[in-house]
N, C-alpha and C positions, 0 to 999 in steps of 0.2 A: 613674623609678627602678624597679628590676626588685623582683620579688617574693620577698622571700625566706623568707617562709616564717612569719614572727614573731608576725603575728593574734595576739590573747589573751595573748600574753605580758605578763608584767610586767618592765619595762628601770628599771634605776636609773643617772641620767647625774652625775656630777660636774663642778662649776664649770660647769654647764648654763645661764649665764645669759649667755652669748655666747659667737661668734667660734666655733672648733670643736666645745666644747660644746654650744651650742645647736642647731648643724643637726645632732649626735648624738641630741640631744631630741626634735627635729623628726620625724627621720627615722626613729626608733622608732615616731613615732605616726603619720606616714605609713603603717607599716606593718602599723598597726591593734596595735600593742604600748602598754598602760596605763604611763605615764611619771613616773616620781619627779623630779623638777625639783631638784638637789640645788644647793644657792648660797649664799656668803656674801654675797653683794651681795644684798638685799631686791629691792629695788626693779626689777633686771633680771631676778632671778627668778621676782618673779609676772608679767611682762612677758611672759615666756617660758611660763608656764601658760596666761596667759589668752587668747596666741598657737593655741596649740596647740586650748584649750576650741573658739576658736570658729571655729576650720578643724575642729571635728568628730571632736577626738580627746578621751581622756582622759589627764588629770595633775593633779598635787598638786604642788607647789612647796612643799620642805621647807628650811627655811635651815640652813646646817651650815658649820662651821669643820671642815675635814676633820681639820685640825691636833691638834684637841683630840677624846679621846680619849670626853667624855661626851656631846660632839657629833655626834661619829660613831655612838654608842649609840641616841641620840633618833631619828638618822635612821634608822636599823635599825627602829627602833621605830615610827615614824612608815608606813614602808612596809608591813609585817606588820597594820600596826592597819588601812589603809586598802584592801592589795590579798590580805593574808593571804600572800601568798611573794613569792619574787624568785625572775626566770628567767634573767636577762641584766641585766650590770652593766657599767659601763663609767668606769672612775677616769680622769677625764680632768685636774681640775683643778689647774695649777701656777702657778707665779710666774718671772717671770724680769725682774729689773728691776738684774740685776748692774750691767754696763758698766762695770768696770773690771779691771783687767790683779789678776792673780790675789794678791800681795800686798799690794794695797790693797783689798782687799775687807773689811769689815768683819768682825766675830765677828757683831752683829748680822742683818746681811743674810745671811749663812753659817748661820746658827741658822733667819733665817726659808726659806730657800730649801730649808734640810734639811725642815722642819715640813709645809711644805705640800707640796713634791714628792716626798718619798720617804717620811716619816712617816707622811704623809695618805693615799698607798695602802697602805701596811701596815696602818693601823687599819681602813681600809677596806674590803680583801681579806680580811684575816682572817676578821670578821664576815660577810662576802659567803659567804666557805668553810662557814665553820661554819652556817650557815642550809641553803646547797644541799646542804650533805652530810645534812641532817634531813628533806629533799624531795626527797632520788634526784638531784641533777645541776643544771647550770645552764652557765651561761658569765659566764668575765671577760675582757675585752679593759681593758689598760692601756695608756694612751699617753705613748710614751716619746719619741725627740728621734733625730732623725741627729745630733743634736751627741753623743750618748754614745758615738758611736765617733768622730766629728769635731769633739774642741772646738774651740770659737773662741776667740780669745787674751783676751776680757773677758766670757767666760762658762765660766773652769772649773770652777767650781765649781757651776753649774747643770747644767753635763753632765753632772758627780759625780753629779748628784741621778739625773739621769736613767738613769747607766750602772749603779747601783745596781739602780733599777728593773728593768733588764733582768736582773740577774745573781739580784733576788730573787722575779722572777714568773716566770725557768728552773725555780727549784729550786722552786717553789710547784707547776708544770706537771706538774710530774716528780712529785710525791709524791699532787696526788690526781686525777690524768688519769683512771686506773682505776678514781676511788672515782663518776664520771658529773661530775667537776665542770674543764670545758676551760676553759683559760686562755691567753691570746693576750696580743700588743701590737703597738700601730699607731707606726708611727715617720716622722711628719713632719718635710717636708722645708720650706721659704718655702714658707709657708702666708696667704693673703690675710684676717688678723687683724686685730683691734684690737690687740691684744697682739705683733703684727710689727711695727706701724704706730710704737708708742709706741716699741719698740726702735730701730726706724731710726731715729726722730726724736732721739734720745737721744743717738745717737754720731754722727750727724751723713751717713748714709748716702742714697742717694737710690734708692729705692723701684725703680725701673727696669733700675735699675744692679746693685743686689742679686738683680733676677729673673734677669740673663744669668748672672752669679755660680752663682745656686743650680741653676737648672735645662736640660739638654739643649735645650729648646725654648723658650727666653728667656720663659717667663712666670712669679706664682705661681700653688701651687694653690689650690684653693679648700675652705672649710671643707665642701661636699656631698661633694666626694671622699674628705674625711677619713672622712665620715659611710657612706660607702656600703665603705669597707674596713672600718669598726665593724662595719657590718650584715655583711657578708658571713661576719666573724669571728664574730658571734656565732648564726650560722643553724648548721642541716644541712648547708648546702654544703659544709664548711669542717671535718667531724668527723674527719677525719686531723691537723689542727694541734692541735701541742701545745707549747708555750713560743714560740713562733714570733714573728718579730721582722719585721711588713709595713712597709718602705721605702713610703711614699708622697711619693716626692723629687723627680721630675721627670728623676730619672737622676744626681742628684748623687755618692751613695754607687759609683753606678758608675765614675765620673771616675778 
């Protein structure tokens, strides 16, 4: 993995407790970056600290319903208590357990899908904003979906979530670029998940089949590719991007 630069920082990952999230967490502390382990699942998230402790990095694995709003608070809290700032954030964590055609979709499922994918960065970011703008600057990468410009016919309503995302981490980019606080989003394309895996399984898809589907060179990606467009976004290298929306799809969006 190349260096980019991150030593010393303090990175806050969401839904850090697998599949993209996690090699996000990883890959922070790979790069010598202090790692907020941010998870509603307990148990995959000190999984993921204790990972990272003892390959030699530092983290705190804080449990958090992004969704809820005093939870998101705690996390905030949680981080400042333990690392004193945040330099690099990254709202990774969503839901997508639709799979069905868009007027059978529940109110319920439509409630939780808004909560955590689009709710859960906004309580998120906010706090995130309001912190680096009290410490000169920081970076946020949010990750969003190639389904927000390409929904699938039994997930529109997860795109919804997602194409929101894009349209409210533009206008977020845009208002305080200036003020030192860069904001990004990574836009996965078939990604090699737990969370692809239960989807395929769901609607009845076969894994292989789906990779020539999604991408130019008949494979998926992988969760360290995701990770290493996180990292790139949230370095120096990358200080000309501002709202910026990185395709990592294998060429699909290009189709």
């Amino acid at each position: 993995m190349k260096n980019y630069g991150l030593g010393g920082k303090v990175a806050l990952v969401t839904g850090a407790g697998r599949g993209m999230g996690r090699a996000i967490a990883e890959g922070f502390a790979q790069q010598g970056a202090k790692v907020i382990v941010a998870e509603v699942d307990t148990a995959s998230g000190q999984e993921v600290e204790a990972a990272i402790r003892q390959a030699g990095g530092d983290a705190r694995f804080v449990h958090c319903d992004v969704s809820n709003a005093a939870s998101v608070d705690a996390l905030m809290a949680a981080t400042l208590e333990t690392y004193g700032r945040l330099d690099c954030a990254c709202n990774n964590a969503a839901i997508d357990k639709e799979a069905s055609l868009f007027a059978d979709v529940s109110d319920e499922m439509a409630d939780m899908l808004y909560g955590v994918n689009f709710r859960g960065v906004f309580l998120c970011m906010k706090r995130q904003i309001k912190q680096m703008l009290t410490q000169g600057g920081g970076t946020i990468v949010n990750i969003t979906s190639i389904s927000a410009q390409r929904p699938h016919l039994t997930g529109s309503v997860y795109s919804g979530t997602k194409a929101g995302v894009v349209a409210m981490t533009k206008g977020a980019a845009m208002t305080y670029g200036d003020k030192g606080v860069r904001i990004n989003m990574v836009a996965p394309g078939g990604i090699d998940t737990p969370m692809l895996a239960e989807n395929v399984a769901r609607v009845g898809l076969d894994s292989r089949a789906l990779a020539k589907m999604l991408s130019v060179n008949g494979r998926l990606g992988t969760p360290e590719e995701i990770a290493e467009a996180v990292l790139w976004l949230s370095s120096d290298l990358s200080t000309f991007c501002f709202g910026h929306v990185l395709a990592v799809d294998g060429g699909y969006l290009s189709r």
